[in-house]
C-alpha positions as CSV (number, residue, x, y, z in Angstrom):
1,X,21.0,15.8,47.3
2,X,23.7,16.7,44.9
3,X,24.7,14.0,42.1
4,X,22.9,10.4,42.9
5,X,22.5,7.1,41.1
6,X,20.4,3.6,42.7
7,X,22.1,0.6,42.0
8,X,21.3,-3.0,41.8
9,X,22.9,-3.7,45.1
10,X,23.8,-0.1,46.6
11,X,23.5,3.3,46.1
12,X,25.9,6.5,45.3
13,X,25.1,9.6,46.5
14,X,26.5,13.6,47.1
15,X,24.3,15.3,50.4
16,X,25.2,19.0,50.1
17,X,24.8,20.0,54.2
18,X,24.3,23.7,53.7
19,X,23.6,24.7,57.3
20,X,26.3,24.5,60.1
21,X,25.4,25.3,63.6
22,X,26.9,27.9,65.4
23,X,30.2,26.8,66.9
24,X,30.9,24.1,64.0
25,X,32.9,26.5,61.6
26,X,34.5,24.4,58.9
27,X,33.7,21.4,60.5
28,X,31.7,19.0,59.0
29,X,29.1,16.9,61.7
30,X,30.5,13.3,60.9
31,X,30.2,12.2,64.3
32,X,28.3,12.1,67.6
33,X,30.0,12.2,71.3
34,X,29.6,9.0,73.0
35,X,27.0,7.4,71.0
36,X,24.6,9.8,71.3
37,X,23.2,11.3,67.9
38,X,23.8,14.6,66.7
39,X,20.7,16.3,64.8
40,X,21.6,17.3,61.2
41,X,25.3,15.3,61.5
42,X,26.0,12.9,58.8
43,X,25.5,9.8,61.0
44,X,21.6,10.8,61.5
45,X,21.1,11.8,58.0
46,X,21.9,8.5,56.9
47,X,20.2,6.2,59.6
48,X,17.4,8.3,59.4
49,X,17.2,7.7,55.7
50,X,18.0,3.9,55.9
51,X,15.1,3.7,58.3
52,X,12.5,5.3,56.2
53,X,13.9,3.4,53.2
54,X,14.0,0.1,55.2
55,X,10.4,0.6,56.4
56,X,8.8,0.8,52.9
57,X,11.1,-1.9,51.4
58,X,9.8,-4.0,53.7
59,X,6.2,-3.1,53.5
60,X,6.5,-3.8,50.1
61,X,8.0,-6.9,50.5
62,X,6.2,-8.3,53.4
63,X,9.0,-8.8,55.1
64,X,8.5,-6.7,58.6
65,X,12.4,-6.2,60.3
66,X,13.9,-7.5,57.2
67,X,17.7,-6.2,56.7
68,X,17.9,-3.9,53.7
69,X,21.6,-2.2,54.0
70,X,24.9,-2.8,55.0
71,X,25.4,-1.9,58.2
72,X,28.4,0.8,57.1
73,X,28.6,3.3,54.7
74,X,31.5,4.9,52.9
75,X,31.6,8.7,53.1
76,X,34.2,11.3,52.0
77,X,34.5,15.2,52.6
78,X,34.4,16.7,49.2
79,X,36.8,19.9,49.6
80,X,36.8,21.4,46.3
81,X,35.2,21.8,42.7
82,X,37.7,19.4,40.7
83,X,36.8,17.2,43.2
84,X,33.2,17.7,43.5
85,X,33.2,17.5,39.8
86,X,35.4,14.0,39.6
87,X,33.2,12.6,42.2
88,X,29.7,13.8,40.0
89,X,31.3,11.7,36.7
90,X,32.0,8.4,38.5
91,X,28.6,8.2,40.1
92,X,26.9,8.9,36.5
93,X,28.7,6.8,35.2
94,X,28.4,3.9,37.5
95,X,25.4,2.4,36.3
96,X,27.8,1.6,32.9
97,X,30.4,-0.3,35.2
98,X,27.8,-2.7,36.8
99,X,28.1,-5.7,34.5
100,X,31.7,-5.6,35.5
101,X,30.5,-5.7,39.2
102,X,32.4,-8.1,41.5
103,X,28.8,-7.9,43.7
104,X,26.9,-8.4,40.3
105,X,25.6,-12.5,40.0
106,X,25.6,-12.1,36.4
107,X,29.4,-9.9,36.2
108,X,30.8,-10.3,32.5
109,X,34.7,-10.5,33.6
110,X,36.7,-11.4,36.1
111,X,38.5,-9.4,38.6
112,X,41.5,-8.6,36.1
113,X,39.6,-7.5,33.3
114,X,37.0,-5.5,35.4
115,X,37.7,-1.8,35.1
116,X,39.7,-1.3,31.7
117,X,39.2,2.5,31.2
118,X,40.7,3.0,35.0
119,X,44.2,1.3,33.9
């Protein structure tokens, strides 16, 4: 893990994959063939680690089977260091944008007003 914050209601995060299989140069493992996972792709990494995360959230809460997450997840390539860099700020300095939070049940302003320092 590069860069990562928890949130209320989700979570940001930058996974360095450091380690590419022979015969996957400059190809990030996104994706599976025909359903079937791929060990170390990005798919895996992150069911594996909503699994775990589910588990214990539900130990904790009684709740065995609960749903924890979304079933998608957002993810992004990150090709350079401006980028890389860009994409460190905004998730550090998420947790400052949350009572403007559409998601957020106790948001302080309406859609409009939301994100001033973006206009």
């Amino acid at each position: 893990m590069d860069a990562w914050v928890v949130m209320p209601n989700h979570v940001h995060g930058i996974l360095m994959i450091t380690q590419i299989k022979a015969g996957t140069a400059r190809r990030a493992p996104t994706m599976g063939r025909f359903g079937r996972p791929i060990s170390g792709s990005l798919p895996t990494i992150i069911g594996a680690y909503k699994s775990a995360v589910s588990k214990r959230i539900n130990e904790i809460r009684g709740t065995p089977g609960g749903t924890v997450w979304q079933r998608e997840y957002y993810e992004h390539v990150v090709r350079n260091d401006d980028e890389l860099n860009r994409i460190r700020e905004y998730i550090a300095t998420n947790p400052l944008r949350w009572p403007y939070d559409p998601e957020n049940p106790a948001t302080v302003a309406d859609e409009d007003e939301a994100y001033p320092w973006e206009w």
